[in-house]
Every structure is written in structure tokens, then in C-alpha cells.
N, CA, C and O of each residue as an XYZ file, in Angstrom:
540
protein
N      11.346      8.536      8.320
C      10.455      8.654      9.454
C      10.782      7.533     10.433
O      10.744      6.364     10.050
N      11.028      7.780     11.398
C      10.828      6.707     12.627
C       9.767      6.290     13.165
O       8.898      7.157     13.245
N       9.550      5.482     13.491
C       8.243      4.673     14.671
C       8.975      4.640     15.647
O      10.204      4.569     15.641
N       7.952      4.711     16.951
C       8.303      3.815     18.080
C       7.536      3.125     18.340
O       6.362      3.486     18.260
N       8.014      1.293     18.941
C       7.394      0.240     18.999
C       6.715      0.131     20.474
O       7.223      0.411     21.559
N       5.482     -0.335     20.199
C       4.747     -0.568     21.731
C       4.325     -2.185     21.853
O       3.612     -2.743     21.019
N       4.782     -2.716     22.814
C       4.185     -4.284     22.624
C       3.066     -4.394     23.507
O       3.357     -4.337     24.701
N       1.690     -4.558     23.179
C       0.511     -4.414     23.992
C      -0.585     -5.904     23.874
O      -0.878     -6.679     22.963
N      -0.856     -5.807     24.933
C      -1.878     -6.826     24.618
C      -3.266     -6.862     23.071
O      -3.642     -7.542     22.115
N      -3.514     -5.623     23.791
C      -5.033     -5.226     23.235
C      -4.469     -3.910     22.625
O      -3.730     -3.119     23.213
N      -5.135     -3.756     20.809
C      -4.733     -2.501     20.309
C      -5.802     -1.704     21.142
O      -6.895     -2.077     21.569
N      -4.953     -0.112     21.278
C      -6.577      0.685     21.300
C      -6.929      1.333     20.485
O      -6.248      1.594     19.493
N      -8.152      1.784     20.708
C      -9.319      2.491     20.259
C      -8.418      3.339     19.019
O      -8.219      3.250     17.807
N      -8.073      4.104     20.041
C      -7.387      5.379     18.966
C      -5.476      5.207     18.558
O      -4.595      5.467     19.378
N      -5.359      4.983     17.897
C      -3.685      5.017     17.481
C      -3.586      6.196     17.391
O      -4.376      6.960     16.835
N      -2.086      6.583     18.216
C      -1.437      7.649     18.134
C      -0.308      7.593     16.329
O      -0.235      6.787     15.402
N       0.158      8.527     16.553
C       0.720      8.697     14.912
C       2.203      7.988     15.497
O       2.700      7.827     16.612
N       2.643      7.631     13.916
C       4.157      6.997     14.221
C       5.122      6.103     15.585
O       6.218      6.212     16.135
N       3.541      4.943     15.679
C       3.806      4.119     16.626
C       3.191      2.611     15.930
O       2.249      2.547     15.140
N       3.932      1.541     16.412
C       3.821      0.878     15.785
C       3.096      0.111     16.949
O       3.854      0.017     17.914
N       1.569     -0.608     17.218
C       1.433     -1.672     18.088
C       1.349     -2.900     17.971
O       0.533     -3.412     17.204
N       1.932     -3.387     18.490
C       2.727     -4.885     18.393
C       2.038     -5.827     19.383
O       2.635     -5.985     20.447
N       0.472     -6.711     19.153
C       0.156     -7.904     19.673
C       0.814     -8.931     19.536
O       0.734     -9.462     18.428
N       1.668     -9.566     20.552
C       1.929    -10.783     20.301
C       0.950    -11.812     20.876
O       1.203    -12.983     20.592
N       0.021    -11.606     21.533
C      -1.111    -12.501     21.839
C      -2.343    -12.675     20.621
O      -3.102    -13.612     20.373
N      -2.185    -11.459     20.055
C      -3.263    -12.240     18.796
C      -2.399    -11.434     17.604
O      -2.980    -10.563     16.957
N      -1.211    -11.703     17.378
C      -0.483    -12.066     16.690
C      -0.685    -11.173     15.718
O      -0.876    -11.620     14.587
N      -0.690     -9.605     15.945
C      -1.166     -8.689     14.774
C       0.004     -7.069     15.324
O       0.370     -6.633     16.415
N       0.207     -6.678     13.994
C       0.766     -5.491     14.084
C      -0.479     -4.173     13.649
O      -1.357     -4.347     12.803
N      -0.299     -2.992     14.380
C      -1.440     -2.278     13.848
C      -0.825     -0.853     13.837
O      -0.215     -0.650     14.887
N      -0.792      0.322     12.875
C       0.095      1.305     13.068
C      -0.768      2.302     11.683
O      -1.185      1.692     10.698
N      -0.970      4.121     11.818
C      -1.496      4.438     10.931
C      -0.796      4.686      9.806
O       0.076      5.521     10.045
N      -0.796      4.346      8.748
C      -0.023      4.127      7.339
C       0.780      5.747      7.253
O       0.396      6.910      7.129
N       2.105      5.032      7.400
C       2.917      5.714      6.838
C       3.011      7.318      6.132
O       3.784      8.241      6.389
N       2.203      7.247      5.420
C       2.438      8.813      4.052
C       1.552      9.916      5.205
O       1.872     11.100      5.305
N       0.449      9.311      5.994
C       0.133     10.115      6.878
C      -1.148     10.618      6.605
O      -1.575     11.665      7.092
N      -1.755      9.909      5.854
C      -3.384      9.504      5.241
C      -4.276      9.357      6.741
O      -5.157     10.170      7.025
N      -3.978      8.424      7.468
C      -4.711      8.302      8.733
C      -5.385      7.038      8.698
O      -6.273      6.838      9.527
N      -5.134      6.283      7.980
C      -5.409      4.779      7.563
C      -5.182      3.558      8.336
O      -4.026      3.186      8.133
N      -5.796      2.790      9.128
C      -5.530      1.660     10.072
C      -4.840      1.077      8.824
O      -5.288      1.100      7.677
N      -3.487      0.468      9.308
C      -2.591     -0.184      8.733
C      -2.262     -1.838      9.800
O      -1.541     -1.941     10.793
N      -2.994     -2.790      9.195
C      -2.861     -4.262      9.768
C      -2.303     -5.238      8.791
O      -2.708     -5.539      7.668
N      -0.827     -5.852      9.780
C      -0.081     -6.323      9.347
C       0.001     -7.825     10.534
O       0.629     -7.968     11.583
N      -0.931     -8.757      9.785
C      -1.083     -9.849     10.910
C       0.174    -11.003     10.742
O       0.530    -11.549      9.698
N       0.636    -11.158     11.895
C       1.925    -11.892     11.526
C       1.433    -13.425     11.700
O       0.633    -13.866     12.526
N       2.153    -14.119     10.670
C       1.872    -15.829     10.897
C       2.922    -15.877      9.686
O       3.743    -14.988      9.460
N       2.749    -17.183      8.863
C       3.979    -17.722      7.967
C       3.468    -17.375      6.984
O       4.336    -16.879      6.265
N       2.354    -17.347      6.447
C       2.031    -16.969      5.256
C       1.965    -15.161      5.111
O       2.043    -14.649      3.995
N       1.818    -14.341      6.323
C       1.909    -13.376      5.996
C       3.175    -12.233      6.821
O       4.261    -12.433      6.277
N       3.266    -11.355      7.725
C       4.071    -10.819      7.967
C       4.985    -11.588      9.110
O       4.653    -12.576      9.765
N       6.310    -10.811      9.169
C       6.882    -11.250      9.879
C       7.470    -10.301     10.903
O       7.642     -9.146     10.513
N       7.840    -10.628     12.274
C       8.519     -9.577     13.046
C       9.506    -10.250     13.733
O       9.553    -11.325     14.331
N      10.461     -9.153     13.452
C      12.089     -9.122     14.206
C      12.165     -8.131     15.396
O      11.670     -7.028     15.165
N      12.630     -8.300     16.472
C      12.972     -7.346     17.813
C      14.102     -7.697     17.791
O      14.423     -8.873     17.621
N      15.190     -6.436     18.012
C      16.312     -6.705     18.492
C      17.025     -6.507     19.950
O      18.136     -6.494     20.481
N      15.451     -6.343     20.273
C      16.424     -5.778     21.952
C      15.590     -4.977     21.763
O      14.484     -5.185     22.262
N      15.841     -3.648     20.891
C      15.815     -2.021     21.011
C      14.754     -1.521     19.439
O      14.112     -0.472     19.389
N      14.803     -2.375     18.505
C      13.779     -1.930     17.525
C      13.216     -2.925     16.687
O      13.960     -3.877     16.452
N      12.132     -2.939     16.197
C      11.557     -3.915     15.702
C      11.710     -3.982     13.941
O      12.564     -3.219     13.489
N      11.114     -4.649     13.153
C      11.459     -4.897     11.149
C      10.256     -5.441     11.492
O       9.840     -5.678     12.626
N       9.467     -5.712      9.939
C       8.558     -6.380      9.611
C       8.792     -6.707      7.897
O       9.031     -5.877      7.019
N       8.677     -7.812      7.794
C       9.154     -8.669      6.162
C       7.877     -8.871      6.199
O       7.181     -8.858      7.214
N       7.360     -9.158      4.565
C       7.958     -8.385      3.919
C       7.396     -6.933      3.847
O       6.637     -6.571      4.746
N       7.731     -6.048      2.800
C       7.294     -4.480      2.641
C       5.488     -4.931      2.971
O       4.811     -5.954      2.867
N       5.254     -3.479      3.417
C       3.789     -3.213      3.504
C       3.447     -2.065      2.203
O       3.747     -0.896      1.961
N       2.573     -3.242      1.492
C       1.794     -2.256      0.489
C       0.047     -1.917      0.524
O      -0.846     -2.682      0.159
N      -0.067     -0.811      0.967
C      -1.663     -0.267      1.038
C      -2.018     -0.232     -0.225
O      -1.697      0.752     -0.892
N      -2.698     -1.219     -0.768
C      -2.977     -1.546     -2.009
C      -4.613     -0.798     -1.926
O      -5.333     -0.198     -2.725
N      -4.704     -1.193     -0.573
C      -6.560     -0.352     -1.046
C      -7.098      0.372     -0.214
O      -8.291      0.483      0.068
N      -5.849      1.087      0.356
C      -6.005      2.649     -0.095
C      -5.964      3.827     -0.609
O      -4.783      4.100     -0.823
N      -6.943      5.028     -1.050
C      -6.219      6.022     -1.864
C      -4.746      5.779     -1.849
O      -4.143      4.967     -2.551
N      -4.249      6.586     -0.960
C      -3.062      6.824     -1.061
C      -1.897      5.372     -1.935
O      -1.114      5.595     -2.859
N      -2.068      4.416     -1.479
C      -1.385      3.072     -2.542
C      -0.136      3.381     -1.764
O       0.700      3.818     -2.555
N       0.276      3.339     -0.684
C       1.761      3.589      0.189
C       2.448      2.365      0.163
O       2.053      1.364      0.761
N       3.427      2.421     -0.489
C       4.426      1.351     -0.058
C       5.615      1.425      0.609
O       6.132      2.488      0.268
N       6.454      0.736      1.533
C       7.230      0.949      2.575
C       7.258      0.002      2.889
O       6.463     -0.888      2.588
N       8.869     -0.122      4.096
C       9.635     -1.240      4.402
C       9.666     -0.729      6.187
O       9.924      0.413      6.565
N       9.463     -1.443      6.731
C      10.044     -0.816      8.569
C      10.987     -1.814      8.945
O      10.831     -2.996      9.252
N      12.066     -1.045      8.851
C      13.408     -2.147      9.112
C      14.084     -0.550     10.446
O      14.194      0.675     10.389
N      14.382     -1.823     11.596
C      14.820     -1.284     12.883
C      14.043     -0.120     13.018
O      14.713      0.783     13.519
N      12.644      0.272     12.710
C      11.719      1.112     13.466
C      11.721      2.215     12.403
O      10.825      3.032     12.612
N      12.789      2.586     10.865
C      12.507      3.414     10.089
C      11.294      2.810      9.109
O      11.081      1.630      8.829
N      10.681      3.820      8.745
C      10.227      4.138      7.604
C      10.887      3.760      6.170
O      10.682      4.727      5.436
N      11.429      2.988      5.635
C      12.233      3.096      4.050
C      10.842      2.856      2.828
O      10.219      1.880      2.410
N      10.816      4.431      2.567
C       9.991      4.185      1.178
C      10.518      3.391     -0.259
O      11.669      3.454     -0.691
N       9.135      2.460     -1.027
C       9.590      2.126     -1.734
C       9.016      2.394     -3.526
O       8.501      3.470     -3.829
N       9.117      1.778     -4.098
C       8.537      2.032     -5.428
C       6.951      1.892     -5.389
O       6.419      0.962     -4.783
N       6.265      2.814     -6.034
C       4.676      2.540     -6.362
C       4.375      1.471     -7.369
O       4.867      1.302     -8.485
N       3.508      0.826     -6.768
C       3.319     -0.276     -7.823
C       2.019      0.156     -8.511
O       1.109      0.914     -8.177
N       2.284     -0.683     -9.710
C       1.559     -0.410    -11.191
C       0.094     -1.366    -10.519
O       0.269     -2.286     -9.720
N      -1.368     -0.929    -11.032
C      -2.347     -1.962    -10.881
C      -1.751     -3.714    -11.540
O      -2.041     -4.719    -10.891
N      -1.247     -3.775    -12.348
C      -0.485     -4.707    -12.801
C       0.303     -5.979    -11.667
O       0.089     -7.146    -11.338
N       1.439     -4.740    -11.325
C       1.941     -5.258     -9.871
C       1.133     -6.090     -8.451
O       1.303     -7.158     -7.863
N       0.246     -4.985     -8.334
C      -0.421     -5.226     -7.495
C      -1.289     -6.687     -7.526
O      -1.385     -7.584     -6.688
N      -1.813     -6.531     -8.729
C      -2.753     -8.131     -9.311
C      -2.148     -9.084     -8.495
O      -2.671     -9.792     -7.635
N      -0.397     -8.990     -9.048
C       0.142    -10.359     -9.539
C       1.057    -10.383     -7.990
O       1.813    -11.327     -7.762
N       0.923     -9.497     -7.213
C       1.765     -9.562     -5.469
C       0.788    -10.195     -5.155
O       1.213    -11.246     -4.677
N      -0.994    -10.183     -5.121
C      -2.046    -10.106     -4.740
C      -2.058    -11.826     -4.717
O      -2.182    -12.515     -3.704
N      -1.905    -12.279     -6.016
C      -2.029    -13.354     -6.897
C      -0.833    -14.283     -6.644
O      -0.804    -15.304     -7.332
N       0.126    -14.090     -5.789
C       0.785    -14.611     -5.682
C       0.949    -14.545     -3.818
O       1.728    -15.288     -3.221
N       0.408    -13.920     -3.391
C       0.003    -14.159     -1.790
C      -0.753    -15.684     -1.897
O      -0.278    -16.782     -1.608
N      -2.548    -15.232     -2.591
C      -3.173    -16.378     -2.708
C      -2.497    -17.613     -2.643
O      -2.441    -18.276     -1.608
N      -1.926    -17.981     -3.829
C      -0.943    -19.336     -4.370
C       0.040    -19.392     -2.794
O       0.243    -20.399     -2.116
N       0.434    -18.261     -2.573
C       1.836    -18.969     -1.583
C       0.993    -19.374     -0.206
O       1.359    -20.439      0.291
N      -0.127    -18.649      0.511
C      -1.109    -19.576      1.304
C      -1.906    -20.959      1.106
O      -2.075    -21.832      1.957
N      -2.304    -20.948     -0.079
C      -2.946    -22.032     -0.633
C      -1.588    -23.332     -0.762
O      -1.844    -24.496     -0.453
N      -0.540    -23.021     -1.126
C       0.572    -24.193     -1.358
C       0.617    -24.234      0.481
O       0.085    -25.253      0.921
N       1.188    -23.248      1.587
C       1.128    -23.859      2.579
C       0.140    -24.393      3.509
O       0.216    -25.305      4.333
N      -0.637    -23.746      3.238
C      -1.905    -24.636      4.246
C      -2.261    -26.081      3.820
O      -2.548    -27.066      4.500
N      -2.176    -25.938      2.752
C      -2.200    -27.593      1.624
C      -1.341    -28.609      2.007
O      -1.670    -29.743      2.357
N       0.337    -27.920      1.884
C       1.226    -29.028      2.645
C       1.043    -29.257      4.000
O       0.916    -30.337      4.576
N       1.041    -27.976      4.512
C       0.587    -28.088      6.206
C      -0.332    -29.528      6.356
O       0.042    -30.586      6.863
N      -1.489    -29.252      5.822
C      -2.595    -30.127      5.827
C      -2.074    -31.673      6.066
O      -2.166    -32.407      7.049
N      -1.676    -31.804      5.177
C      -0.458    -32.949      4.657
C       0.086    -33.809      5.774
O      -0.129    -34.955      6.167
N       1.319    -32.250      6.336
C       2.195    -32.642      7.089
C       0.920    -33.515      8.673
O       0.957    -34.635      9.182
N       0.336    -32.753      8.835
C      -0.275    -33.086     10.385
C      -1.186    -34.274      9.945
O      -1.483    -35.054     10.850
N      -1.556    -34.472      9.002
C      -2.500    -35.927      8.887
C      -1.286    -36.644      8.592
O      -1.635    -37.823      8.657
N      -0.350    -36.618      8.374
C       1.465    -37.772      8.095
C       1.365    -38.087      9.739
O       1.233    -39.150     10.344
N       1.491    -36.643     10.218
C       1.938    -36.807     12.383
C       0.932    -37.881     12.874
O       1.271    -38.969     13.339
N       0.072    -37.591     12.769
C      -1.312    -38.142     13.490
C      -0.948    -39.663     13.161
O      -0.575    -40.484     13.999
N      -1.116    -39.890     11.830
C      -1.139    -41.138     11.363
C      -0.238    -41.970     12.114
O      -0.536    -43.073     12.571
N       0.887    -41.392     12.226
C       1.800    -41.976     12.688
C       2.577    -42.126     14.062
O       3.605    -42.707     14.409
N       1.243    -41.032     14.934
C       1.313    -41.306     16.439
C       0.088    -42.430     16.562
O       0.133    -43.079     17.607
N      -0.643    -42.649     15.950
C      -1.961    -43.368     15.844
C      -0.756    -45.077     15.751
O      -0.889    -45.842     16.706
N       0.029    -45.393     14.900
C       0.867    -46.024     15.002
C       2.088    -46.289     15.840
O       2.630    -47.372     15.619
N       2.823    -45.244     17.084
C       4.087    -45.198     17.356
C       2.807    -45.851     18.716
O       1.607    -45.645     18.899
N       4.103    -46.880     19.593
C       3.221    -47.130     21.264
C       3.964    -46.102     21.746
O       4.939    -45.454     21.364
N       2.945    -46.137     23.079
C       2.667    -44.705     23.701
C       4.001    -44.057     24.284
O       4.199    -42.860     24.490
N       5.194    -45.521     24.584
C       6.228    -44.480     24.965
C       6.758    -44.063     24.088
O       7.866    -43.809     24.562
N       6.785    -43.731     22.882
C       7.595    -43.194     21.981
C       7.019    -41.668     21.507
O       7.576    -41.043     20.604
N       5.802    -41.134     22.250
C       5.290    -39.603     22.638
C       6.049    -38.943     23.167
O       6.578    -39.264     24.231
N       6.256    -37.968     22.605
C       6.598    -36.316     23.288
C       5.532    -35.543     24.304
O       4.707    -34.780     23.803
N       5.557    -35.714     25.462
C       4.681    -35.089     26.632
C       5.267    -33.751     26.853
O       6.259    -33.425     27.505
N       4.446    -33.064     26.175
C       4.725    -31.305     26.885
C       3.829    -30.597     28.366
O       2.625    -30.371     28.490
N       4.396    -30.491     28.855
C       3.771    -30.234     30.188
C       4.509    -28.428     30.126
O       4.308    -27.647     31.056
């Protein structure tokens, strides 16, 4: 199956079928799931969770999207705007993808945390000409 990609500010109301909408202002993908259930499918991009590639002409999103809670349980990959179906995962699976999202947010927001009280500390210490001014 193909998508075609729309880059929009604001999703709307109603999604059309086999389109993918692409906020880059609030940083969210929104598109109706795949198998064709009719399911709002949100795929919010940041580091801990999805990711998006444009090449010019078609868009990917890392990693796979699994509708874990919906009937249907659809799993799929959108690499350059296809559809690539993938294996159904076992309730098992699902736990431990689930369970291992948790842990991989919790380890980065933790270091994150880290990292910016290290910055601070140490602009709190650097004199003032040694700042980076972004204008």
C-alpha cells in the first residue's frame, strides 16, 4: 500500500484514507491505521519515540508502528511512503516492546536531566564572554 505525505500545520478533523499528516510544529504524525480498521494512528516524533525521514519526494518513520490497542493489533513499517507489513506480535511481545519503551524514556530523560543541570552549572561558572548568543 502506498501513502501520500501531507505536511500541515494543524491535523484535521477528518483524515482521508492512505495519507499520512505530518506536523512539524507540534511534532506529531497522524494517519488511519494501515489494515483499514479506521483507527486514528499517532505517531509523535521526539527521541524517545518516532522518527521522520523526507527525502525530497517521500517520507519513513523508525521505528515500526505497532497498534497494540487496537482490535485489529496492526503492525507495519512506512519506509519511502510504502506500507511494509510485519510480524504479529505475541501479548508477550508486546509487554516487553511496551516495557522496554518505558526503560528507554526513563534512561533518557534521566541523563538528559543530568546533562542540562552539568550546562547550567557550568554557564553559572564560565564569564559572560565565553556564551553562545543565539539571535
Amino acid at each position: 500500500m502506498k501513502l501520500e505525505h501531507r505536511f500541515v500545520e494543524y491535523i484535521p478533523k477528518e483524515l482521508d484514507d492512505e495519507v499520512l499528516y505530518i506536523s512539524t510544529r507540534f511534532k506529531t504524525v497522524l494517519h488511519k491505521c494501515a489494515c483499514g480498521c479506521g483507527n486514528k494512528t499517532v505517531t509523535p516524533l521526539s527521541p524517545t519515540d518516532w522518527k521522520l525521514t523526507f527525502n525530497g519526494k517521500s517520507v519513513s518513520l523508525y521505528p515500526s508502528i505497532g497498534n497494540w490497542s487496537f482490535p485489529c493489533q496492526s503492525h507495519y513499517w512506512v519506509t519511502e511512503n510504502e506500507v511494509r507489513w510485519s510480524t504479529k506480535w505475541s501479548d508477550d511481545e508486546i509487554e516487553a516492546g511496551r516495557a522496554n519503551n518505558r526503560t528507554r524514556k526513563k534512561d533518557y530523560y534521566t541523563s538528559k536531566a543530568g546533562q542540562d543541570s552539568e550546562s547550567i552549572s557550568k554557564k553559572e561558572k564560565a564569564p559572560w564572554w565565553k556564551f553562545k548568543w543565539l539571535f
